[in-house]
C-alpha positions in Angstrom: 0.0 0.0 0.0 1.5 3.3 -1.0 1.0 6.7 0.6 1.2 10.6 -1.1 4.8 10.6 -0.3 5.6 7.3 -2.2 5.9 5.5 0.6 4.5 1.7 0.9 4.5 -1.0 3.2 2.9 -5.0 2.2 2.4 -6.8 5.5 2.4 -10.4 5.6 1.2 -13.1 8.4 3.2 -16.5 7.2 0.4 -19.4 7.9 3.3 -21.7 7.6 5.5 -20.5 10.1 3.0 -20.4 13.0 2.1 -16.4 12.1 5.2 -15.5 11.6 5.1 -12.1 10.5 7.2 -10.3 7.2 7.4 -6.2 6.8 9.0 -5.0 3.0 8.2 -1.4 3.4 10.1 1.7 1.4 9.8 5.2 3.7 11.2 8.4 3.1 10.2 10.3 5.8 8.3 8.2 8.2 10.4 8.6 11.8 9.6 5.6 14.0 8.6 6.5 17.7 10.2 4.6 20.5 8.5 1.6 20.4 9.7 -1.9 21.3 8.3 -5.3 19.9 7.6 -8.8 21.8 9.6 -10.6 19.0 12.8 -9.9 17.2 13.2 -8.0 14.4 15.7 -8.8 11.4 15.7 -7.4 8.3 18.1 -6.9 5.6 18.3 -3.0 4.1 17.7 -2.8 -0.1 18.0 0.7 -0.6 19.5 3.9 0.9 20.1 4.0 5.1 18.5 3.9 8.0 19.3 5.1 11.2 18.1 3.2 14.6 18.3 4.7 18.3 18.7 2.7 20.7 20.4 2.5 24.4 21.1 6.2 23.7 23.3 4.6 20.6 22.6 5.8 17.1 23.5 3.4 14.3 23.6 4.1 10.4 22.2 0.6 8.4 23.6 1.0 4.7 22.1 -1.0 1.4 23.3 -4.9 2.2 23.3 -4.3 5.8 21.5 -6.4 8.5 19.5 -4.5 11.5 18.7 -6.6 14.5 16.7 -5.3 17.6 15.6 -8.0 20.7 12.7 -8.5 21.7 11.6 -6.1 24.1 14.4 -3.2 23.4 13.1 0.0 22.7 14.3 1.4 19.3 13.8 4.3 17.1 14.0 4.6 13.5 14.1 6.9 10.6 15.9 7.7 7.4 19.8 8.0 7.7 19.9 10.3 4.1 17.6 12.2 2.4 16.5 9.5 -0.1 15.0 7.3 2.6 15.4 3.4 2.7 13.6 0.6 1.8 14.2 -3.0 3.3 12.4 -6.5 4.1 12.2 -7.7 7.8 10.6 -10.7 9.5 10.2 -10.8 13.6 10.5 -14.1 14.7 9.5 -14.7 18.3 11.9 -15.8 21.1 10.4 -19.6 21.5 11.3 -19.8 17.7 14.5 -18.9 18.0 15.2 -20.4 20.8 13.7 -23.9 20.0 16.3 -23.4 17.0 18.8 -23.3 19.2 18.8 -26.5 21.2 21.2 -27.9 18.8 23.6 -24.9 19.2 24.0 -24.1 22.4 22.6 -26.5 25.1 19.9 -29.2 25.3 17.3 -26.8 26.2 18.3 -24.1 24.3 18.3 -20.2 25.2 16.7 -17.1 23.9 19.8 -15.2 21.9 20.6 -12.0 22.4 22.0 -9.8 20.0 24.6 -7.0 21.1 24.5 -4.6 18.1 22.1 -3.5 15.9 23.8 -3.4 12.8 26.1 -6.0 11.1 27.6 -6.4 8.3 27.4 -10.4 6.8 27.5 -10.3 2.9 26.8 -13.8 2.5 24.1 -14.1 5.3 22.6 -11.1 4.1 22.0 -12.5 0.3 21.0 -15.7 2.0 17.8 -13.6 4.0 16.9 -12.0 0.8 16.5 -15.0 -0.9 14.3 -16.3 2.1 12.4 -13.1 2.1 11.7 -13.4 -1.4 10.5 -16.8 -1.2 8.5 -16.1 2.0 5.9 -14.5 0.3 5.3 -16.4 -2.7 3.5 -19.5 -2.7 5.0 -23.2 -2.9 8.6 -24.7 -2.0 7.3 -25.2 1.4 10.5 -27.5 2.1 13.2 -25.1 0.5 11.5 -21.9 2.4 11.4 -23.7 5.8 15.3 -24.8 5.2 16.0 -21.4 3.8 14.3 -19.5 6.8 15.7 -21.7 9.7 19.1 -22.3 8.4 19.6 -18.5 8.2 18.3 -17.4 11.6 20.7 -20.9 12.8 23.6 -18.9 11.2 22.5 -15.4 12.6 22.6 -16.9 16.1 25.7 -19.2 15.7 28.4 -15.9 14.2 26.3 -13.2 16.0 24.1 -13.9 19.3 25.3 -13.7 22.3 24.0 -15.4 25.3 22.5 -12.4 27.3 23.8 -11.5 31.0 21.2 -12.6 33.7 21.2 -10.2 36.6 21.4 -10.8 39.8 17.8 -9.7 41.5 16.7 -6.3 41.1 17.0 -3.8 44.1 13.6 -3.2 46.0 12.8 0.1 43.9 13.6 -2.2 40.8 11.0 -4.4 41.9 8.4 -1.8 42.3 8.7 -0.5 39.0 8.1 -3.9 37.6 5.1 -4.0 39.4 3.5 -0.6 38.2 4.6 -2.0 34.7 3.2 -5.4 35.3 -0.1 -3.2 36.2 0.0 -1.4 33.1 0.8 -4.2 31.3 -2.6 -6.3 32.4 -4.3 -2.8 32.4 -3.6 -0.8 29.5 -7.1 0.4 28.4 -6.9 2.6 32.0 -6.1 5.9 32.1 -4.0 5.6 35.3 -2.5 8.6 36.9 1.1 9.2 37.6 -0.2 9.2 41.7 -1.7 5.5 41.5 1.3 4.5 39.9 4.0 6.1 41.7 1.5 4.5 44.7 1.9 1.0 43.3 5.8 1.2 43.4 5.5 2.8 46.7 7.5 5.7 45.7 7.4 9.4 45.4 6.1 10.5 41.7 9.4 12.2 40.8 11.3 9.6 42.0 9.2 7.0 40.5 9.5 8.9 36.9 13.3 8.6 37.3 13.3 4.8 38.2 11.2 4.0 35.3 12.8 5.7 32.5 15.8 4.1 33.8 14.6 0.3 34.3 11.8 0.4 31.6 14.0 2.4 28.6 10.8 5.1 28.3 9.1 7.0 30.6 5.5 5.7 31.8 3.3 7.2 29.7 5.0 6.8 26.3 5.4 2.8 27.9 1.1 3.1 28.6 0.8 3.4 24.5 3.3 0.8 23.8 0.9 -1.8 26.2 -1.8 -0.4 24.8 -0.7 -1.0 21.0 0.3 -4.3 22.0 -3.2 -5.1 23.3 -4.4 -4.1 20.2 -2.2 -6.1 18.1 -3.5 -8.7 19.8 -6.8 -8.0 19.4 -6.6 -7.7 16.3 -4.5 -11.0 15.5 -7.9 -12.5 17.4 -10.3 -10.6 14.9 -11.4 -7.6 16.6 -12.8 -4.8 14.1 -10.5 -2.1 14.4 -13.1 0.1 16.3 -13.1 -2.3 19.1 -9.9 -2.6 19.3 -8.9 1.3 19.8 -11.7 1.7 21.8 -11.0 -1.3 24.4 -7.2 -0.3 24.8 -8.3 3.0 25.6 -7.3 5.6 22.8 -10.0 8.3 22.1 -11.0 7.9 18.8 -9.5 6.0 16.2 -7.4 8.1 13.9 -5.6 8.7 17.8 -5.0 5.1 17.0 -4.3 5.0 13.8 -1.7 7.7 14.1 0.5 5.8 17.3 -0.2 2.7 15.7 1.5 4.3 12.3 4.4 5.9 14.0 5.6 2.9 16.0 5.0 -0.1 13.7 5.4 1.5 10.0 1.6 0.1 9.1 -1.8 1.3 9.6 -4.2 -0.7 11.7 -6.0 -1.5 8.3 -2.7 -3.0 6.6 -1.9 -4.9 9.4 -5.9 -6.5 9.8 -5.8 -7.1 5.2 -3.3 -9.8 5.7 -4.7 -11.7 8.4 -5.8 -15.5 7.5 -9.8 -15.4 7.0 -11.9 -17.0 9.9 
């Protein structure tokens, strides 16, 4: 689907792959908001650069190179030069990747973890184009399934990491993990920064500072990321998109359209087209 500005985004749900989703999108001037998604992201860049924020890091993704972001790690994104960039992504979850695994690194295998965003792999980049390109066409359902899991096998093997578990949070960490857990299970609510800051059992300022710091964002640009994840959901269930804006509590729906947009590159409406028929 293209836009006024010549931008376009397809959107594709992969049936085979248990819903694994595919993005091959071309923007010029579409900025990303901080967003963060429950599966990985990789994609391969075709044209021009992009630039991704992340961890108070900025990285510049030219033409052949691959962009990786965990699951979970709030990123930015927008054009590195003028001319914009187009590229093809897939966002395979972490009990995919690390059921692949079990071979590679222990019996029961372990959720990777991948230290930078950008790297630059020649051959495994042409070998993720090729899967991406097959991907959405039908047929080959042997060839695509090798293709797909022998690629993310060698992404892993030359480029994951095995992530650092910390030792227990301190007490305040805690907290803010339970006013996120809250808004989590709760998005649709418009909480206030007092009930919050109450949950955590901490002063608002000093609550705002702890979250920023734990979460990555502070807690009410994390409320819309819970609440467009809600929504996704809803929406991979079947929800019309009405419903959906309305029961994760955004006023109207071009409000959610517009965050919705802005953090995932699509529009409600492109996301819901591709979705297997009921």
């Amino acid at each position: 689907m293209k836009d006024g500005m010549g931008e376009q985004a397809s959107f594709y749900h992969l049936e085979a792959f248990d819903g694994l989703e595919m993005l091959d999108a071309k923007y010029h001037r579409h900025r990303f908001s901080r967003h963060a998604h429950e599966n990985f992201c990789v994609g391969v860049i075709e044209e021009g650069v992009q630039r991704i924020q992340f961890n108070g890091r900025d990285r510049l993704v030219p033409k052949g190179g691959i962009f990786l972001v965990n699951a979970d790690e709030v990123h930015a994104g927008s054009a590195g030069i003028a001319s914009g960039w187009s590229y093809r992504a897939i966002y395979p979850s972490p009990d995919m990747l690390q059921s692949l695994s079990r071979d590679l690194v222990r019996p029961q295998g372990a959720v990777p973890w991948f230290p930078e965003a950008m790297i630059h792999d020649p051959g495994l980049a042409e070998q993720l184009r090729l899967a991406f390109t097959l991907l959405a066409e039908d047929g080959n359902a042997l060839f695509k399934e090798t293709l797909l899991l022998s690629s993310l096998a060698w992404l892993m093997a030359r480029h994951g990491q095995s992530r650092f578990e910390p030792t227990l949070p301190a007490e305040a960490d805690s907290r803010i993990l339970r006013a996120k857990d809250y808004m989590d299970s709760f998005p649709e609510r418009d909480s206030s920064l007092a009930e919050l800051a109450a949950l955590a059992e901490l002063s608002p300022w000093h609550f705002l500072r702890r979250f920023k710091q734990r979460v990555g964002v502070p807690p009410h640009a994390y409320l819309v990321l819970a609440r467009l994840r809600k929504a996704r959901n809803l929406l991979l269930a079947g929800c019309p998109i009405p419903e959906a804006a309305s029961a994760c509590g955004f006023s109207d729906q071009s409000h959610f359209h517009r965050h919705f947009k802005r953090a995932l590159g699509i529009t409600p409406g492109q996301f819901a087209q591709r979705l297997p028929r009921r």
